[in-house]
N, C-alpha and C positions, 0 to 999 in steps of 0.2 A: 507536568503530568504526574498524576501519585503513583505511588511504589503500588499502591491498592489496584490502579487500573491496569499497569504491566503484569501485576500478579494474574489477574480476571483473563485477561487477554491469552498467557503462556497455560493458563488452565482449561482456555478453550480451544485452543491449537493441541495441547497434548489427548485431547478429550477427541477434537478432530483430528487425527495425523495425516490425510490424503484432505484436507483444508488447505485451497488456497488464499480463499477471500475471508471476511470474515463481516459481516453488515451491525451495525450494532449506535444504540444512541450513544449522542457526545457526551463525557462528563463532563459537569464544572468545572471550570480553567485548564480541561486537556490541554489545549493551547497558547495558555497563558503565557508561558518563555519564553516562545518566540515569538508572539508580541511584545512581552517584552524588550527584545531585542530588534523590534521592529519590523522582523520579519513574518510572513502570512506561511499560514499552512496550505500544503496543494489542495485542492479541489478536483472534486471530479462528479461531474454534472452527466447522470447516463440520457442518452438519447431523447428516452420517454419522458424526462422532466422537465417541466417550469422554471419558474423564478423560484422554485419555491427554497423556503430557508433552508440553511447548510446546517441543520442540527442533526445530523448524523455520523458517524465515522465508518470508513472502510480500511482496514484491518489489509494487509497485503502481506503474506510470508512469502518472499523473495526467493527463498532457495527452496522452498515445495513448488513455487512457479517456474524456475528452472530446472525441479527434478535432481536436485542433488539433494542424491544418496548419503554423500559422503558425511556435507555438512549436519545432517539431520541425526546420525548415528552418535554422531560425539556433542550432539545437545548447542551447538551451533545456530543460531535464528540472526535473522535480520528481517526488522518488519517494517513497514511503511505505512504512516497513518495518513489519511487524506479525509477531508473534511466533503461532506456527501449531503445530499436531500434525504429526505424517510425513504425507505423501500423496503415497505414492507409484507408485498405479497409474494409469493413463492415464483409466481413468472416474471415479475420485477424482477426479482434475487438473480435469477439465472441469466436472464439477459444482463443485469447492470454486472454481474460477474464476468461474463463472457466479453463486455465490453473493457472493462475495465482490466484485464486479464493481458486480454491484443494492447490497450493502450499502454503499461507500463510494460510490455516486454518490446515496443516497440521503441520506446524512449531508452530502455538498457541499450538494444541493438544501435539506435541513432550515438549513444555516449559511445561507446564498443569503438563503431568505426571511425568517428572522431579520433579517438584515442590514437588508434590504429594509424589514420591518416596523418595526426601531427609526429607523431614514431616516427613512421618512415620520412616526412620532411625535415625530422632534426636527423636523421643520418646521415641524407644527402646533402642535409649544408657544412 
């Protein structure tokens, strides 16, 4: 990914700062690294769509979706790109936002108590 589209991206989070999501088309070889390295970028197909191509990216600031304060004060981001369909009308937005919103905080929470649970199974072994 170019230094030009992290630039684009932290100019439209600073521009947005109560932004969680962010809808926007893919650039050229966004992805290209980890393909690369063989690996795919996540996808996230919201409810309302098709087959249709994944020429989109959705934009996810991580710690304005968990609401920390802390991290956002001291210029702290963590974002997550995920490779998406167009959506581009204003109740698309909001719904594929709201979906996509519950989905990744519920994959944190599923990581969270995993964690959690191998924790306590390495104490008690």
């Amino acid at each position: 990914m170019s230094a030009n589209t992290l630039q684009n991206d932290r100019y439209w989070f600073d521009r947005h700062p109560n932004a969680v999501v962010r809808f926007r088309r893919q650039r050229i070889g966004e992805f290209e690294s980890l393909n690369a390295r063989g690996e795919q970028a996540p996808v996230f197909r919201p409810s309302f769509s098709g087959e249709e191509a994944l020429t989109w990216v959705a934009v996810v600031d991580l710690f304005q979706l968990l609401q920390d304060t802390n991290a956002a004060s001291d210029g702290t981001r963590m974002r997550l790109r995920l490779r998406t369909t167009p959506i581009r009308s204003t109740a698309e937005r909001s719904q594929a936002r709201q979906e996509l919103m519950k989905a990744v905080a519920r994959e944190l929470l599923e990581q969270a108590l995993l964690d959690e649970a191998l924790s306590i199974n390495q104490e008690a072994a």
